[in-house]
Structure formats: structure tokens, C-alpha cells
N, C-alpha and C positions, 0 to 999 in steps of 0.2 A: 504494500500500500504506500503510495507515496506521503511524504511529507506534506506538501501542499496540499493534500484532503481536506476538505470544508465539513463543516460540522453543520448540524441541526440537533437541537434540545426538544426535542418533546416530553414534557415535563407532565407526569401523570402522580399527582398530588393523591398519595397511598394512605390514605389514613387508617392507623388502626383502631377503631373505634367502633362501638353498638350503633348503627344508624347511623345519623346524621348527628347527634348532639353530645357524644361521651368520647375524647379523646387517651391516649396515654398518654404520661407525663415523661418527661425527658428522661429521669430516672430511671422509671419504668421499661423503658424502651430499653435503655442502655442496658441493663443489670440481663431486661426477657432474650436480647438479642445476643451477647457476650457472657454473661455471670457478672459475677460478683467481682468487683476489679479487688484484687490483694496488694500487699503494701510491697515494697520494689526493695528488696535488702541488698542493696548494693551501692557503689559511691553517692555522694548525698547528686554531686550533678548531675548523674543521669535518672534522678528525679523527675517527674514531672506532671504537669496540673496537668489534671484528667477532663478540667471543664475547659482547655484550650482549645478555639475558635480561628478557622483558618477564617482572609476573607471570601464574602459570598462571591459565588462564580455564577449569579442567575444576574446578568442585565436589568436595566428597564428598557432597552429598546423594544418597540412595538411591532413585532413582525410576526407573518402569519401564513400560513402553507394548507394547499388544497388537500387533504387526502378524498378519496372515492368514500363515498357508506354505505353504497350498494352490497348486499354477498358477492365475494369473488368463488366464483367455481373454476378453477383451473382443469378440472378435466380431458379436457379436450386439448389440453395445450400440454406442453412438454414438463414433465416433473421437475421439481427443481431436485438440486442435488446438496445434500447435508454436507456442511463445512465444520468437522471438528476437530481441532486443534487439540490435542489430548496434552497435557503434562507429562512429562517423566522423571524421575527420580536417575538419573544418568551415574551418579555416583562421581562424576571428575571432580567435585570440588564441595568436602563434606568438611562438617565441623559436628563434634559426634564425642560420648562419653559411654557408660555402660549404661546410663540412664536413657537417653535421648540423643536421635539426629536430625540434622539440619544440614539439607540438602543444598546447595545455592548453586547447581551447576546449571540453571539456565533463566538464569535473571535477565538475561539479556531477551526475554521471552515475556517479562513483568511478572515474575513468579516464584518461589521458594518452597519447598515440601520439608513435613516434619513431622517428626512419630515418634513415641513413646516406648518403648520396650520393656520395661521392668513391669513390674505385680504394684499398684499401689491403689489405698485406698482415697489419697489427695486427691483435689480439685488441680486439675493441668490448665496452664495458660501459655501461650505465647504472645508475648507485645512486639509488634515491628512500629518503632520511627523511621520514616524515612525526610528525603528533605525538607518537603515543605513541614516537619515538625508535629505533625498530627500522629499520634497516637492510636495506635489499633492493637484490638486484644482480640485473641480468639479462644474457646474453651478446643482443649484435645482429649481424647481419652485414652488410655493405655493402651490401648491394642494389637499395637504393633505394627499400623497399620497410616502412610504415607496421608498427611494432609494437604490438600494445595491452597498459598495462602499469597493472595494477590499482593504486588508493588505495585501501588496507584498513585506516587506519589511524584511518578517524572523520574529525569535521569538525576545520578548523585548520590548519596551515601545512604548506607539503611542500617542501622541494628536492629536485629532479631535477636529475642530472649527469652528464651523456654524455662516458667518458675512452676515450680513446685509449690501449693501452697501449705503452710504450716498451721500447726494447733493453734497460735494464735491469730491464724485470719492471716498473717503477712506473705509474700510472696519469695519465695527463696531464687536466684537464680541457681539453675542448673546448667545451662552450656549458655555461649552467648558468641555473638560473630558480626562485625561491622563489613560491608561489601559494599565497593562501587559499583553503579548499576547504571548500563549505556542500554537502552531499548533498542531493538531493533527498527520499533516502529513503536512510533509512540500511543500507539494506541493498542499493542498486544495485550494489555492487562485485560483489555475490556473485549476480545476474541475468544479466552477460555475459559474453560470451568473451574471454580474454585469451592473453598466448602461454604460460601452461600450460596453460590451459585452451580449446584452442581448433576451434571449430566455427564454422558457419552455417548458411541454413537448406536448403542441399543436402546439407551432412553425413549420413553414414550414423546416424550415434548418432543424428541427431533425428528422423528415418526412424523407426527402429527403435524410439525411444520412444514415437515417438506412435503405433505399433501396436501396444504393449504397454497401452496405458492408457487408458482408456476416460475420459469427461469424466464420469462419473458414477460414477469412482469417488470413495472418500474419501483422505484423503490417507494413512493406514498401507496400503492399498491401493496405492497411488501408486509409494510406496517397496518395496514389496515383491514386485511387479511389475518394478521396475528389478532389484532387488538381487537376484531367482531367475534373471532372465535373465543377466546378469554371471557368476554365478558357477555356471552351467549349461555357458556358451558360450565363458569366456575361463578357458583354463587357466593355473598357475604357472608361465615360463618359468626352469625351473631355468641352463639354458645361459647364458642371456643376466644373468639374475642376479649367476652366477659370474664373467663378463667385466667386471662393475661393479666386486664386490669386490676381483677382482683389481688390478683400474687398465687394463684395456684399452678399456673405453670410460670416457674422463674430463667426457663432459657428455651429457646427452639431454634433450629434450623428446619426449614419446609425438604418435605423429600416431592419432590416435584412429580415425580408419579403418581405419586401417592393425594396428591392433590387434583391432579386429574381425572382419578379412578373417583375420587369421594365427590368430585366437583364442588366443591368446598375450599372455601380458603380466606385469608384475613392478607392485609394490606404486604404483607412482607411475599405472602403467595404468589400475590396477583403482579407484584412485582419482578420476581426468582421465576419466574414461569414466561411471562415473556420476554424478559433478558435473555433466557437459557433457548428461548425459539428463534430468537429474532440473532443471537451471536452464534448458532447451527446454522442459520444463515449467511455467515458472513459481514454480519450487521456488525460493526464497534457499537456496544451498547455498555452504560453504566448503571450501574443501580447506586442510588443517592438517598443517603441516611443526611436530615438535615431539619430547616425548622424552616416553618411558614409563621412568622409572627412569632407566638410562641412557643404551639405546637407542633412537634418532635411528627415528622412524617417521613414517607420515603418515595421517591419517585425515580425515573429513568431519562434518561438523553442517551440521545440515538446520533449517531456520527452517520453522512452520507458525502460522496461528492461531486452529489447533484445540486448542493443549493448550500448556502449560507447561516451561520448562524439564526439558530430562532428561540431566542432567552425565554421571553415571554409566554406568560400561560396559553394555549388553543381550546377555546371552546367547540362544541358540536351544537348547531341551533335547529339542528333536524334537516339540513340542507348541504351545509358545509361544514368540516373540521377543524371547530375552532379549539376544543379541550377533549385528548386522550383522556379519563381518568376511568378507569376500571371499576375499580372500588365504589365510585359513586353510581355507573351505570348499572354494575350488578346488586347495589342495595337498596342504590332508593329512585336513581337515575330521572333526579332534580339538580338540574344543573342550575336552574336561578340560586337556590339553596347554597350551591355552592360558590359562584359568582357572590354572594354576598358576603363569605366569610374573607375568602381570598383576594377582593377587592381588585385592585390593577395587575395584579401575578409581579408588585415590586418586594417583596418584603421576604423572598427566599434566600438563605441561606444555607448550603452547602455544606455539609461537617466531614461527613467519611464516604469515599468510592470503595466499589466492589465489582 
């Protein structure tokens, strides 16, 4: 993919929430999404605030893109073909104890794999800082068994830090490894599967995409296609929603199958689900943990280079595609409703890619 590729955002405003009126709280999100962050026993510098805020990467410029809203039936026309990019754990350039390894032989790819091997009853974390300074944690489990954990952060320096967490709640490090990291293409991170986003190419999602999508379609085609299917076949899981907010499930990762089999799903779903069709595609897509005002949401931007940046939110007014948002077509699919919470699509802020 060249350098010079043009981007488009379509920003689909994922709320996790009962309806229309019950949000999660930042907290909330963070603690359901990663665990519990543990304390960092290591030099006091490489500390650092957990409540740190890169700046927002959503514009106000007002721009806006046709998609089709008709069903596309590609039938008749030539299937398209599944693009995935699988990880590998290659072994050239390991940093590793008897405890845990960290694989970094193909960063230049936007990627790191890391696994657990010993017997324990701890809570596993891995933190990567990378340049721009933001902070990301992932839960592991001992398994023994390779995670893939995206570099979203640009080329430049990363530390990766695999802790152990201790009786007292704090986070021990166990192996730890700083790497410079030149992408290939600065958009690889957002081509493969990682553990939120994760598929291959037996998965049902890539199945299902590539019989939605013809290779002759264009790419608002492409997306619109994905995005009628989704929000056709995977309804708002009010139930399971309410178990987040409550605190009775305190971590999840979506198995994207498995969300399609229940057609069922909550904001993180509906998002892991068309990221995981639309980059089987070939699509650079990100999935965006961040905040509308002050609600803690997650939405996606989509790279194409057909067309130009488009910050700005897109509504749907029954005619033309002014607003992707899933979550709100499959639960309440009131878009004045939502038009008035999110006002002009200025007040996004961008926290963590995936």
C-alpha cells in the first residue's frame, strides 16, 4: 500500500449502553475491556498516569461521503477474495524467561506476540508504551499459548512489559524489552488480527464477508455491504449490556463467531465484527476506544484511496449516508435521538487504537 493513501473516518459512535439512555462510565469500560490495571514495581520513571490523554484525532471539518443503502447482492458478480494477513511468532528476535515470551520478530508488520508458560494462579498483564506515550494493557492467560498485540502507535520506540500480578494488587514485572519499530506500511497494524480483534481465515466473519462483497464493487459499496449486514443480523444485547454496567462481568473480549451464531452483541461487538470483515477485506480499518463529551465509547475509521479525509460524524436520513452507527440502528434506530446527544460530531476524542 503506498504511503500516499488517503484516509476516510467513518466514525460509528458504539455505545455501550441499555437503549438509548444508560451509558458506561470510563472506569467501567476500562477495568470491562482490560482488568484491573496493577501497580508497575519497577523504576519510579517508567511510571505512568493511566488517565493520560493523547490529542483528539477527530477534526471539525464538515465533510461527507455517499455510501448506497440499497441490499447489495453480489451474486451474480465475481466473489470477492479474503485478504488475511495472519501473525506469526517467527522466533528471530525473542526476549523470553522461564516464565514468559515476547516475541518482537515482526514489528515491522505493527505487531508483537506473547505467552505465558508456567502454572499460575495471578492475574497476567502486558503494558506496551509506544511513542506517542499512551499506555495499553492487555489481560493474558497462562496457556501457553501466543497473543497478538497490536503497535498502533507509529514508527519509534515501544516497551512491552509482561507483570505478574501480586497479593497485594501491584504488578510485578517479569520480562520486559524496548524495540524500535519502522512499519512497513503505516497502516499494517490496522490489516491484522489481534486479541481484540481476532479472526483467521476459517473464521465465520471472513466467510460471510467475502459473500457479501463482490471484487467489483467500489469501496462505499464495500462498507455498506458490511454495515447493512451487521446491523440487519446482530441485535442490541440489552441483558448482557446491563451485566457490564452492573460489575458482573468485569472483563470481555467478543469471540466474533460466536456473536454471529447468537446475533447478539453490545457496542464493542458490533465494532470487533466489522473491523474483522471489512480488514478480510483489505480494508485498513481501526477500532477507536475514546470519548464523545464524556462518554467513554468506541467506534471505527476506515482508510480508503478513493477519497479524503472525513472527520466528521455521517448521518443516514433514509436517503443518503450521513451516520454509520450500528448500535443505534440495531437498538433503537433513532437517529434524531442520537443527533441530539452528539450534536456537531466536534467533541471526539481518540484515546486507544486497535
Amino acid at each position: 500500500m503506498k504511503k500516499s493513501i488517503k484516509v476516510i473516518s467513518l466514525t460509528l459512535i458504539l455505545f455501550a449502553i441499555v437503549g438509548l439512555g444508560t451509558a458506561c462510565s470510563l472506569s467501567e469500560v476500562k477495568d470491562f475491556v482490560h482488568g484491573p490495571v496493577p501497580g508497575f514495581e519497577t523504576s519510579p520513571d517508567r511510571k505512568q498516569d493511566s488517565d493520560n490523554k493523547p490529542d483528539p484525532v477527530i477534526s471539525d471539518e464538515d465533510t461527507t461521503i455517499d455510501l448506497p443503502s440499497e441490499d447489495l447482492v453480489p451474486l451474480t458478480q465475481t466473489p470477492a477474495i479474503p485478504i488475511v494477513l495472519m501473525p506469526v511468532a517467527s522466533g528471530s528476535k525473542v526476549e523470553s524467561n522461564s516464565k514468559a515470551v515476547i516475541d518482537y520478530s515482526n514489528t515491522a508488520d505493527g505487531y508483537v506476540m506473547v505467552k505465558w508458560n508456567k502454572e499460575t494462579t495471578s492475574n497476567l498483564f502486558v503494558q506496551i508504551t509506544g511513542p506517542d506515550d499512551v499506555r495499553y494493557q492487555y489481560s493474558i492467560l497462562p496457556d501457553g499459548n501466543f497473543n497478538v498485540l497490536p503497535l498502533t502507535g507509529g514508527n519509534g520506540s515501544y516497551t512491552i512489559n509482561v507483570l505478574e500480578q501480586t497479593s497485594d494488587g501491584r504488578g510485578a514485572l517479569v520480562v520486559g524489552t524496548t524495540v524500535k519499530v519502522t512499519l512497513t506500511d503505516e497502516f499494517a497494524p490496522f490489516l491484522r488480527p489481534n486479541q481484540f480483534v481476532n479472526f483467521d481465515e476459517d473464521s465465520e466473519v471472513v466467510k460471510v464477508a467475502a459473500s457479501l462483497v463482490s471484487k467489483e464493487y467500489s469501496f462505499p459499496e464495500k462498507i455498506a455491504a458490511v454495515y447493512n449486514f451487521v446491523t440487519s443480523n446482530i441485535v442490541y444485547d440489552t441483558d448482557f449490556a446491563q451485566s457490564v454496567i452492573d460489575g458482573a462481568v468485569s472483563s470481555y473480549i467478543p469471540d466474533l463467531d460466536s456473536v454471529l451464531a447468537r446475533g447478539k452483541g453490545i457496542c464493542f461487538d458490533y465494532a470487533a465484527v466489522m473491523t474483522a470483515m471489512l480488514r478480510s477485506q483489505g480494508i485498513p480499518t481501526k477500532m477507536v476506544f475514546g470519548y464523545a463529551d464524556d462518554v467513554y465509547h468506541a467506534w471505527i475509521s476506515v482508510y480508503s484511496d478513493e477519497t479524503g479525509w472525513i472527520d466528521q460524524v455521517i448521518f443516514f436520513d433514509g436517503e443518503s449516508w450521513m451516520l454509520m452507527d450500528p448500535t443505534f440502528a440495531a437498538a433503537a434506530g433513532s437517529a434524531s435521538s442520537l443527533q441530539n446527544f452528539i450534536g456537531d460530531g466536534g467533541v471526539y476524542t481518540a484515546l486507544l487504537l486497535y
